[in-house]
N, C-alpha and C positions, 0 to 999 in steps of 0.2 A: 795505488793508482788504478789497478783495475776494479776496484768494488768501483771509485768514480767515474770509469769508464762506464760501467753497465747503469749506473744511474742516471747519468747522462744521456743516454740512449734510452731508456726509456722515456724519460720525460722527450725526448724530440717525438719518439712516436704518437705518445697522447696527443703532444701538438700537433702532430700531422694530422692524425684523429679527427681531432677537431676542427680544425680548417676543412678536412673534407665533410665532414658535419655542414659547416656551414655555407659551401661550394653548395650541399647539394638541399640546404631549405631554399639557398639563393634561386637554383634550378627550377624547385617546385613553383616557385614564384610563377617565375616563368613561363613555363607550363600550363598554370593555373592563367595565367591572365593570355595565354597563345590560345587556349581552349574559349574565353570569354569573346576572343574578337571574330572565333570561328564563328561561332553560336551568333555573333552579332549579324557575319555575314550570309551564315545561313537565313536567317531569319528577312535580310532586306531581301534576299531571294525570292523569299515566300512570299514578301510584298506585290513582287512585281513581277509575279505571273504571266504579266501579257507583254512585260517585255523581253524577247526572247535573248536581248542581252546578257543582262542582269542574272537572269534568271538562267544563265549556262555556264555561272560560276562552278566552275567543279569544286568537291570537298577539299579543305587546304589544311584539314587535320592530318597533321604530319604523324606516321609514326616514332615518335622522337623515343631514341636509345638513351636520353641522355641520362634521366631519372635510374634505369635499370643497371647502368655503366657507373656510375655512382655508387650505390648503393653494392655493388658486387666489393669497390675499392674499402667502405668505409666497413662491410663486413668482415672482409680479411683483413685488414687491422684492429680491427675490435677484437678479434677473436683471441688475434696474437697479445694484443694487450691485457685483454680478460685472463687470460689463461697464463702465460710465460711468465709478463711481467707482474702479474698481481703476486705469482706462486712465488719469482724471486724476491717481493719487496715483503713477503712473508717471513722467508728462508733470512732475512736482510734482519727484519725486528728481533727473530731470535738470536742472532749471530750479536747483536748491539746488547741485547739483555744480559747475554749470559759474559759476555766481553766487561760488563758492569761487575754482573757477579765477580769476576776473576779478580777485578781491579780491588773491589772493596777486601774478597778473600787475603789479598797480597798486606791488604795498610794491616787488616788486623794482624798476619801472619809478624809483619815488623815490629805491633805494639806489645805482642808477647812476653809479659816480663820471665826473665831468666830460673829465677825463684819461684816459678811457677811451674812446676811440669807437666801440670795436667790441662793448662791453659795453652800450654806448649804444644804441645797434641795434638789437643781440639782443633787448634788453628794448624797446624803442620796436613793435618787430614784434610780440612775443607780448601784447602790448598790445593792440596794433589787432585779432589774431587774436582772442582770445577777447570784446571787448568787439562783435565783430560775432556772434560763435557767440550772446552771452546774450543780444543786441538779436533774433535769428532765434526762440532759445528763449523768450522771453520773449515774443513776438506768439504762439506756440502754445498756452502756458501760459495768457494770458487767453482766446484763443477754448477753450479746455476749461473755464475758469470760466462762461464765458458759454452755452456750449451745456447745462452740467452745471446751471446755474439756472434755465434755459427747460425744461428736460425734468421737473425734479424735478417741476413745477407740475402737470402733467396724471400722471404716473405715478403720484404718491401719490394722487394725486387719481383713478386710475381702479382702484388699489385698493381705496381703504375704499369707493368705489362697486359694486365688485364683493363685497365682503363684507357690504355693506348689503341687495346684493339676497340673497347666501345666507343672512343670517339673516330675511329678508324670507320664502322660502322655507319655509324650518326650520318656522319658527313658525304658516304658515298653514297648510302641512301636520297641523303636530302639531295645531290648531284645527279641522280637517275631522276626522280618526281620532277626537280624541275625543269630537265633535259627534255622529260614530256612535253611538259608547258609551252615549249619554246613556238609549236603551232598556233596553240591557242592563244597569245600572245601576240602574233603576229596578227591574228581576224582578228582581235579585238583592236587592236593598235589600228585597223582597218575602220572598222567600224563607228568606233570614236573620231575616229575623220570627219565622216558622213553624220555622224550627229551635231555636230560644232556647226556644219553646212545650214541643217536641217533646223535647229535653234535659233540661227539667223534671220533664216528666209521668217519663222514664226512670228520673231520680235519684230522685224517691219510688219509683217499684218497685221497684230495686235495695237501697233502702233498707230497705222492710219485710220483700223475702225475707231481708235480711243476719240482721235482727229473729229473725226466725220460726226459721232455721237455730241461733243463737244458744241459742235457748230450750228449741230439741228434743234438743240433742249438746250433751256436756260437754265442758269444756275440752280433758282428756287424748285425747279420740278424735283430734286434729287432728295428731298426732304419729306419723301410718302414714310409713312411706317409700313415695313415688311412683317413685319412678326404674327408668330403662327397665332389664331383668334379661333382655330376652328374646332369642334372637341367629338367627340365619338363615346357612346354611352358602351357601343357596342364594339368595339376594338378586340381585336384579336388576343394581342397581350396584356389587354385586363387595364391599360393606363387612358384614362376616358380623357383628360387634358393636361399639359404640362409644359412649366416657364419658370419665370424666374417674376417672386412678388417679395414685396417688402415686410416686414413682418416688424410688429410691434412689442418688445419687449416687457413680460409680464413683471421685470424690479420695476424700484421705484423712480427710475430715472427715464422709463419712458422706450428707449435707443430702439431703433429701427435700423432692423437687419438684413441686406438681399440674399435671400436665398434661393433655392431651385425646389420652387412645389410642383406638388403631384396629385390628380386624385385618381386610386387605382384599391383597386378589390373592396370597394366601398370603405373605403379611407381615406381620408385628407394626410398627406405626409410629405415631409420635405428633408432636405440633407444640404452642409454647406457646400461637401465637394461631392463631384462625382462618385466619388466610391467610399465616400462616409455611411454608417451606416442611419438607414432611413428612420428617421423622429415621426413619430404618430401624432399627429394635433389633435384629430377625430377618431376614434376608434371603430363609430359604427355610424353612416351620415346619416341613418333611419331614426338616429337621437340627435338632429342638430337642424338647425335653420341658419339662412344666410339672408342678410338686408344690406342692401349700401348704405356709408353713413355720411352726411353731409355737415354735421356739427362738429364737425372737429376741423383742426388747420388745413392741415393736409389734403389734396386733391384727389381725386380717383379711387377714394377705401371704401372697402366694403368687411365686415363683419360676418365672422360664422360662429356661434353660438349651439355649445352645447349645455347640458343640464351640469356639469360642473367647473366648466371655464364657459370664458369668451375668448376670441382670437381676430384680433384687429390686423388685416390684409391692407395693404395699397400695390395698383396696378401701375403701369405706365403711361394707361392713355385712360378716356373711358371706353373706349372700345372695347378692351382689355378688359376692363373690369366689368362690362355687361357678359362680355364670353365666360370670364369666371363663375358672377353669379350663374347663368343659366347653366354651364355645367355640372355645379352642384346642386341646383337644385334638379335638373335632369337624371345626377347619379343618383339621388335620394328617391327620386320615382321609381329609379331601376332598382333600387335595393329594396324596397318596397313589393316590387313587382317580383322578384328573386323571392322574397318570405314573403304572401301574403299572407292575411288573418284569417285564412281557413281553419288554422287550428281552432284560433280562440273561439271563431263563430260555432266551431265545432264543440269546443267545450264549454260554451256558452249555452247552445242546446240542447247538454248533456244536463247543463244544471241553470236553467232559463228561469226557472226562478228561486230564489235565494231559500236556504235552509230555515225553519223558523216553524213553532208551533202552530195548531191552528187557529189561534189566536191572534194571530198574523194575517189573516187570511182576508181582514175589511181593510187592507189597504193592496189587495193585489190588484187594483185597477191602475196604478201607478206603475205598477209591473209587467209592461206588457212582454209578451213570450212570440214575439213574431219571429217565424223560422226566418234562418238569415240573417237576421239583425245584429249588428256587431256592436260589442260591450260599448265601444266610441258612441256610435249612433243612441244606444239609451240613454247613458248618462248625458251627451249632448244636448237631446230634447227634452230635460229639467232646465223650467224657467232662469234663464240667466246663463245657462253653461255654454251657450252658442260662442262665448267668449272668454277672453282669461278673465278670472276673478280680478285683478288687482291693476291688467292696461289695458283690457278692454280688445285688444288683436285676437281677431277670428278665429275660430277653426281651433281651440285648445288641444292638446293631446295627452298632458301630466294633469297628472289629479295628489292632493294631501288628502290621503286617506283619515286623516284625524281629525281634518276642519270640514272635508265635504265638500271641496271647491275644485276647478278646474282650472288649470295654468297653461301658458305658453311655455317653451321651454327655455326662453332665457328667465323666468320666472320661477320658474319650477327651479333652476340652477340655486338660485339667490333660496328659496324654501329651504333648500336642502343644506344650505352652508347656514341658516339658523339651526341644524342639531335635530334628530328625529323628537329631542323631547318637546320640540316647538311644532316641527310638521313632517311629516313622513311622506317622503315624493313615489310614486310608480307612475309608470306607462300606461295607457290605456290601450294601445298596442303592440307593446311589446314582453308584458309581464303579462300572469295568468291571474285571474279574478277568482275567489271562492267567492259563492254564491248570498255570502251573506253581508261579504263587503261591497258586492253590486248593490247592495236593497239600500244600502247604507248611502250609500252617493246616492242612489235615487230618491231616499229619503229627505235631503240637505239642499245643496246648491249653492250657486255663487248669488244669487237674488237672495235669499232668507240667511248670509254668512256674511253679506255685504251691508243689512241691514243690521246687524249685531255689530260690525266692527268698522264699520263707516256710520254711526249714527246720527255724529256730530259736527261730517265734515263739509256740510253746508253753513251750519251755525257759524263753526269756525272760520271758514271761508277758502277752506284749503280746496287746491287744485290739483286731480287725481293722475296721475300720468297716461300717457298715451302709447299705444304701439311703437311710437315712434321717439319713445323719449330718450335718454341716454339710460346706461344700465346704472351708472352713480345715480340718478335721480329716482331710479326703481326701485334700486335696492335702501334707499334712504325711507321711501313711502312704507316699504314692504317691515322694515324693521320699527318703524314708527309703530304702525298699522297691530302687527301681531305681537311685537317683544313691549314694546312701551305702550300699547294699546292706548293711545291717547285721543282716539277717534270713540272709544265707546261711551256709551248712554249708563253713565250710573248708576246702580239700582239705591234708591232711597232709604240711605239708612244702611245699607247693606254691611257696609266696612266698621259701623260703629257696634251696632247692634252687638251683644254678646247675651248666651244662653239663660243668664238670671235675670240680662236686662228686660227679654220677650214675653211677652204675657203669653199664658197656655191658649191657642187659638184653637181651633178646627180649619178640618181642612177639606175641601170637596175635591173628587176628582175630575167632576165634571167641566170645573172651572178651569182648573189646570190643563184638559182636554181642549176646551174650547180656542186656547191659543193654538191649537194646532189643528187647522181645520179638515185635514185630510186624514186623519188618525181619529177614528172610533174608539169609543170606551168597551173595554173587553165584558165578555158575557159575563154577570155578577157567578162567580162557584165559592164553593164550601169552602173555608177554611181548615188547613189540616190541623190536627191539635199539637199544641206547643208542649203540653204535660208531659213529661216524662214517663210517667206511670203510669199513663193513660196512653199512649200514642200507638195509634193503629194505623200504619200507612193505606193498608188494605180498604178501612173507609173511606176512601176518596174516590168520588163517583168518577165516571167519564168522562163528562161535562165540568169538571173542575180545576177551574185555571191556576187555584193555587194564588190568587188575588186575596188579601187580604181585606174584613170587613172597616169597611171606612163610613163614618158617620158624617153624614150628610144635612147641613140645617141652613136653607137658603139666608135665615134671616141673620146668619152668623161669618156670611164670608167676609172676606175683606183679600186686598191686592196682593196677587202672589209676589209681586216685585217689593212688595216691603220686607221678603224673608230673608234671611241670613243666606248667601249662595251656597253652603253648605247643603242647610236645609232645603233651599231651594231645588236642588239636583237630587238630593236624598225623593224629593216629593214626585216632582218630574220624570222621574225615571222609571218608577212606579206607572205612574200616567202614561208612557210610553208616548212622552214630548220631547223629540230631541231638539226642537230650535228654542224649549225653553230647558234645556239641557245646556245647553253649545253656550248661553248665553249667562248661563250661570258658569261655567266653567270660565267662561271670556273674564269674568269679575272676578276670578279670584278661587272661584271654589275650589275645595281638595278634593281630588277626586276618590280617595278612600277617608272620605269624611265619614264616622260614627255618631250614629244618634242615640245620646245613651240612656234617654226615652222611652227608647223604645228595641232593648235587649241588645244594643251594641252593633248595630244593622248598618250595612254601609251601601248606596247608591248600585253597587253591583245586587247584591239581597233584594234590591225592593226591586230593580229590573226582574229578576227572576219573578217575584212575587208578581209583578203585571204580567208576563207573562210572554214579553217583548224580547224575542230575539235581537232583534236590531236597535236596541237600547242597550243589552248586553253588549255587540259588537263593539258601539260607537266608545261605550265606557274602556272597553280592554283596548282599544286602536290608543285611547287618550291616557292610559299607564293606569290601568284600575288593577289591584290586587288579586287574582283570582282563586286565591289561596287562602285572604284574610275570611275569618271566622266574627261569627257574631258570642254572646255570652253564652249561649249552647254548643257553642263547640261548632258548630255547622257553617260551612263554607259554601260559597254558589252553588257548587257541583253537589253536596246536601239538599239543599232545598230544591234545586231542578230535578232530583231522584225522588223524591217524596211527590212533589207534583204533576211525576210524569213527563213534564217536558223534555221530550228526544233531541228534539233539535238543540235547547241549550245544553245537554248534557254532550250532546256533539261537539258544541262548540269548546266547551268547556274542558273537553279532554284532549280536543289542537293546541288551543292554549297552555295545555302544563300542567292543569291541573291534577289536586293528589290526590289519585283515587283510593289508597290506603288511608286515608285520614279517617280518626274514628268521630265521632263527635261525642256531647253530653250524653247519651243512651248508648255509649259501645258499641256505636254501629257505624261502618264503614259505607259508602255508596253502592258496593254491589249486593252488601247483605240489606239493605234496604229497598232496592230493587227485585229482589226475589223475594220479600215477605211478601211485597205492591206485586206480583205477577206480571211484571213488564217487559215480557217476554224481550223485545227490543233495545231494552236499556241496559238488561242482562246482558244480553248480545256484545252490545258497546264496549261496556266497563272487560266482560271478559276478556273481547281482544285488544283492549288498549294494554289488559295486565298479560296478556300473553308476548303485544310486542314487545312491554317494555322487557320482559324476561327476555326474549330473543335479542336484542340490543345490547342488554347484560353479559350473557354469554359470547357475544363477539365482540369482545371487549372492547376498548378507546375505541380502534379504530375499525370499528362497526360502520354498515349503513344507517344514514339516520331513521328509516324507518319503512318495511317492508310495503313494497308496492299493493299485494293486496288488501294489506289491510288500510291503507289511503283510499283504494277502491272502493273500499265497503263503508268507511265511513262519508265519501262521497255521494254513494247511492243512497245512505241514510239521508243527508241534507237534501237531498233531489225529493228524495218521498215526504220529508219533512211539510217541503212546502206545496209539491203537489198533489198529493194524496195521504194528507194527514192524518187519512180515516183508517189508511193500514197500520199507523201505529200505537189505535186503542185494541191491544191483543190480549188483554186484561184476559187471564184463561187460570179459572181457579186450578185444574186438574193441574197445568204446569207449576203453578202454587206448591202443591201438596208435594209434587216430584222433586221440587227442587228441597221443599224440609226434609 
C-alpha cells in the first residue's frame, strides 16, 4: 500500500505540473496580445498629435507579475519532480527487477530434483543471493517512500504559497495604477461630453452647406474629371508623373491590366499594389519612343517602344494620355540632357576619321572631320539616312552595322529579334563607334541598301510601311525584306552558274570600280612575290599597296552581274566596292567563299590585297573568317604584314586574329614584320603578344584587356588614317637590329 501511495503522488504532481504548464502559455497568450493592443494604442496616439485628447493617453502597459508568478510555481515543482520523483521511480525499477530475479530464483529453487546435489546448491545459493539483494533493496525503496512523502507536504505547500503571494502582488498593483486613473478618467469622461456637443453642431453645418451646394449646381456639372494631368521633369523625388494606366498584356490573349505607372529616375515602371515591388518596362527612356496609336479598338492608348519590346498603354481620358505622352517624351529630353554626347563627340575627335591605310585616303571627302560633329550628325547626312531605312520616320538613331542602314527604334527592336547573324543593332548615341565602323556607315546608307533590297517593290506593287504603321505590319515588311529577300533584283544566272559551267573570263577592275562612283581605283604597286624561295618581304617599296596585277583588256569585258555571287564578292572586294559587295552578299554569297583559282584566296584576302580597310570591316561586321588561310598557309593578318598595311593589321588583331599562326615559309606575322623593317607593325603584334600573355597570367577571370594598350592601338588607327605618312618608318638599321 504504500509503494502505491508514493506512485500515486507522483503522477498528481506531474499533473499538477502540467496544468501549470499550461495556466501559464494560456498567460503568455495574454500578455502577448495585452502588449499588441498597447502598441495599438500607442501608436493611434501618434496619429493624433494635435488632438490633445487622444494624444494624453498615458502608457497602459501594465507591469503584470503574472508570467514571473507562474513560472516561480511551475519551477518548484519541476525541480521536486526532476529530482525526488525521477530518483524514486528509479529506486522503483530496481526494486521490480530484482523482486523478478527472486521470484524466478524461488521456481527454479523448487524445480531442484533431489538426486541431484549439485543442482541443489546452485539453486539453494542463488536463493539466498538474491533474496538478501531484494531484502537490501527493499529498505532503500521504502526510505524513498518515506522521504518522497514528508517532502511533498511543505514543497506543494510552499508553491501555491508562492503563487498566492504573486497573484497577491499582480492585483494590488493593478488596484494602485488604476486608483491613479480614477482623475484622468473623470477629464476624459468630461471631455467626451463636449465632443458629442461639438460633433453635432458640425454635422448640421456640413449638412446645410451640402443643401445650399445642391440647389446652386446642377447635376451634370459634378461629372469634370479631377485627376492629376500635370508632370514635373524636375521634381524633387525623381518621380516626373504618376497614375494609374491600363496596360496590355504581352500572352497571347491580349488582357489589359490596371496598374499604377510611374516614370522616375528615367524609367518607365509600375507595380500592382502599393508596396509590390516596382516592374521596369523601360529601363533607360534615352532607348525608347512613345506615339499614340489610333488603330486598334481601344480609345485613349498610346504606345512606348523600345529596341526590344513594345508596351501598349491606355489612359482614361485623352487628356490623360497627351500629359503621358508629353511626359515621356519630356523625361527623354531630360535623360538626354543628364548624359549628353560630349563623350562621343569627344571621342569622335579623338578618332574623326576612321583607321585605314593610305590607300583610303581618295575617299576622305566623304569623311568630313568637323570639330563638334557628333557621330548622329555624319552618318545622318549620308544620302537617305535623314530617315529609317525600312518606314521612312525621321530623325533615325539605331544603325545595323552589317547592312549600313539607319533605323528608328521600333525597327531597330524587330532587327534585333532577326539574330546578329541577320543584323547587328547599336546606338548612334549611346554606344561608342571605332573609327572604322564610322567610315563604313558612311560608306553604305539607307539609299544604296534600299536600292539592293527593295529592287522589285514597285514591279511587285507592294506597299512600304510608314511611321505610322502597326509594328505587325513592320515587322512582317522587315522579315520579308532581309530573311526572305523577296524584294531583290536577281543576278542573271547567278544561282545556276557552277565553277565548270563558267567560261575562263577576265576581269577589269576598273569596271567593277565604276559601279561605285565615290571609290577611286587604288595606286597600281608591286606585287609581293608568292615563291617560297624566293620571298623577300624587304622588296616591297613604299608606295606598294600590295594590289595585285590584274589584266586589263577592254575588248574582253563583259557584266559583272552575270558572276557567280561568290565570285562576285571574291572580285569586289578587291575593288574596294562595297554596294557591289552588299549585293552580292544579298544573293546569296558565302562570305568565306574560296576561289580555288586562284591559291584558295577568300574575299577577306583580296580586301587586304586592294588595300581597303573598309571592305575589311564590312566583310568581318558580315561573319568573315579572319583566321581562314589560303593554300600558303597565310591568313589576312599574313598578307596585311607583308604589305605593310598598319591599319588592317590593326584591325585584324581587335578581331582575334592569330598572330602565332605560321604560314607555308615558317613564318609567323611578327617575324615577317621585322624582316619588312615596319617598325610599327612590330610595335602592334608585339603588344598584342604581350597582352595576350598578361590576360594569361591573370587567369579566367582576368581583365579582358589592359587599357593602355586599347590606347595605343587607338592612336594607331587615328594615325592610320590621318597621317599615314608616319607609318612608312621602313628604317633598314631597325632591320639589321632586330636580326
Amino acid at each position: 500500500s504504500t509503494q502505491h501511495q508514493g506512485v500515486f503522488t507522483s503522477l498528481q504532481s506531474i499533473s499538477l505540473v502540467k496544468l501549470c504548464s499550461g495556466m501559464i502559455e494560456a498567460g503568455k497568450a495574454y500578455i502577448t496580445t495585452n502588449k499588441h493592443f498597447v502598441t495599438g494604442v500607442r501608436d493611434l496616439s501618434q496619429q493624433c498629435k494635435k488632438d490633445e485628447m487622444i494624444s494624453s493617453f498615458p502608457s497602459l502597459l501594465l507591469q503584470i507579475l503574472f508570467d514571473q508568478a507562474q513560472r516561480s510555481v511551475r519551477q518548484q515543482l519541476h525541480n521536486f519532480v526532476k529530482d525526488d520523483v525521477r530518483k524514486f521511480k528509479e529506486t522503483k525499477k530496481q526494486f521490480d527487477k530484482v523482486r523478478e530475479d527472486m521470484e524466478i530464483s524461488l521456481v527454479k529453487n523448487a524445480q531442484a530434483p533431489r538426486h541431484k546435489p549439485h543442482e541443489v546448491e546452485e539453486a539453494t545459493g542463488t536463493l539466498t543471493i538474491t533474496r538478501k539483494c531484494f531484502r537490501h533493496l527493499a529498505l532503500d525503496y521504502v526510505l524513498q517512500i518515506n522521504v518522497l512523502q514528508a517532502k511533498k507536504k511543505f514543497e506543494i505547500l510552499d508553491a501555491m504559497l508562492s503563487f498566492m503571494h504573486a497573484q497577491y502582488t499582480f492585483f494590488q498593483q493593478g488596484y494602485s495604477l488604476l486608483h491613479e486613473l480614477d482623475p484622468y478618467m473623470k477629464k476624459l469622461a468630461t471631455e467626451l461630453d463636449q465632443l458629442v456637443i461639438d460633433s453635432a453642431v458640425e454635422k448640421r453645418e456640413m449638412e446645410h452647406k451640402h443643401a445650399l451646394i445642391q440647389q446652386r449646381v446642377s447635376p451634370g456639372d459634378f461629372s469634370y474629371d479631377d485627376s492629376k494631368v500635370e508632370f514635373n521633369v524636375d521634381a524633387p523625388n525623381g518621380v516626373v508623373m504618376e497614375g494609374y494606366l491600363f496596360k496590355r498584356a504581352s500572352n497571347a490573349f491580349k488582357t489589359w491590366n490596371r496598374r499604377w505607372f510611374s516614370i522616375q529616375n528615367s524609367q518607365l515602371v509600375y507595380q500592382k499594389k502599393l508596396k509590390d515591388v516596382l516592374t521596369v518596362v523601360v529601363e533607360d527612356l534615352r532607348l525608347c519612343t512613345v506615339k499614340p496609336c489610333e488603330d486598334i479598338e481601344r480609345r485613349f492608348c498610346f504606345e512606348v517602344v523600345s529596341p526590344t519590346k513594345s508596351c501598349m498603354l491606355q489612359a482614361d481620358s485623352e487628356k490623360l494620355r497627351q500629359a503621358w505622352i508629353q511626359a515621356v517624351q519630356a523625361s527623354i529630353a531630360s535623360a538626354y540632357r543628364e548624359s549628353p554626347d560630349s563623350y562621343y563627340i569627344e571621342r569622335l575627335d579623338r578618332t574623326a576619321s576612321p583607321s585605314t591605310s593610305s590607300i583610303d585616303s581618295a575617299t576622305d571627302s566623304r569623311e568630313r572631320s568637323v570639330k563638334g560633329e557628333s557621330i548622329l550628325q555624319r552618318v545622318q547626312s549620308i544620302p537617305g539616312n535623314d530617315q529609317c531605312c525600312d518606314c521612312g520616320q525621321p530623325d533615325p538613331r539605331w544603325a545595323s552595322i552589317n547592312l549600313g542602314i539607319l533605323l528608328c527604334i521600333e525597327c531597330s527592336g524587330i532587327h534585333r529579334s532577326l539574330g546578329v547573324h541577320c543584323s547587328k543593332v547599336r546606338s548612334l548615341t549611346l554606344d561608342s563607334w571605332e573609327p572604322e565602323l564610322l567610315k563604313l556607315m558612311c560608306e553604305l546608307g539607307n539609299s544604296t541598301m534600299n536600292q539592293i533590297y527593295e529592287a522589285q517593290c514597285e514591279e511587285l506593287g507592294l506597299k512600304k510601311p510608314t511611321s505610322g504603321s502597326s509594328r505587325q505590319d513592320k515587322e512582317a515588311w522587315i522579315k520579308v525584306k532581309y530573311v526572305e529577300k523577296k524584294f531583290l533584283k536577281k543576278l542573271p544566272n547567278g544561282e545556276t552558274l557552277t565553277e565548270n559551267e563558267r567560261k575562263p573570263r577576265r576581269w577589269c577592275v576598273k569596271k567593277c570600280q565604276r559601279h561605285n562612283s565615290t571609290t577611286k581605283a587604288p595606286t597600281a604597286r608591286r606585287k609581293y612575290r608568292h615563291d617560297a624561295g624566293n620571298a623577300s618581304p624587304c622588296e616591297v617599296s613604299e608606295e606598294s599597296s600590295g594590289e595585285a596585277e590584274i589584266e586589263q583588256e577592254a575588248s574582253d569585258l563583259e557584266d559583272l552581274r552575270e558572276l557567280h555571287p561568290g565570285l562576285l564578292i571574291y572580285k569586289a572586294a578587291q575593288a574596294r566596292n562595297l554596294p557591289l559587295m552588299a549585293e552580292a552578299l544579298a544573293n546569296g554569297a558565302e562570305i568565306n567563299w574560296v576561289n580555288d583559282e586562284d591559291e584558295n584566296k577568300t574575299p577577306l584576302i583580296q580586301a587586304v590585297m586592294g588595300g581597303s580597310l573598309i571592305a575589311c570591316e564590312f566583310l568581318l561586321q558580315n561573319g568573315a573568317d579572319v583566321n581562314q588561310r589560303d593554300i600558303r598557309g597565310r591568313a589576312p593578318l599574313h598578307h596585311a604584314t607583308y604589305l605593310g598595311h598598319t591599319g588592317q593589321v590593326c584591325l585584324f588583331l581587335k578581331r582575334g586574329a592569330n598572330q602565332h599562326a605560321v604560314d607555308g615559309d615558317g613564318q609567323d606575322p611578327l617575324s615577317i614584320a621585322v624582316q619588312a623593317a615596319n617598325a610599327d607593325i612590330v610595335t602592334l603584334l608585339r603588344l598584342a603578344r604581350m597582352n595576350e600573355e598578361m590576360r594569361e597570367a591573370e587567369g579566367p577571370f582576368g581583365q579582358p584587356g589592359d587599357a593602355t594598350y586599347l590606347d595605343i592601338f587607338r592612336e594607331f588607327s587615328y594615325m592610320a588614317s590621318n597621317n599615314p605618312e608616319k607609318l612608312k618608318r621602313r628604317s633598314l638599321h631597325f632591320s639589321h637590329s632586330c636580326r
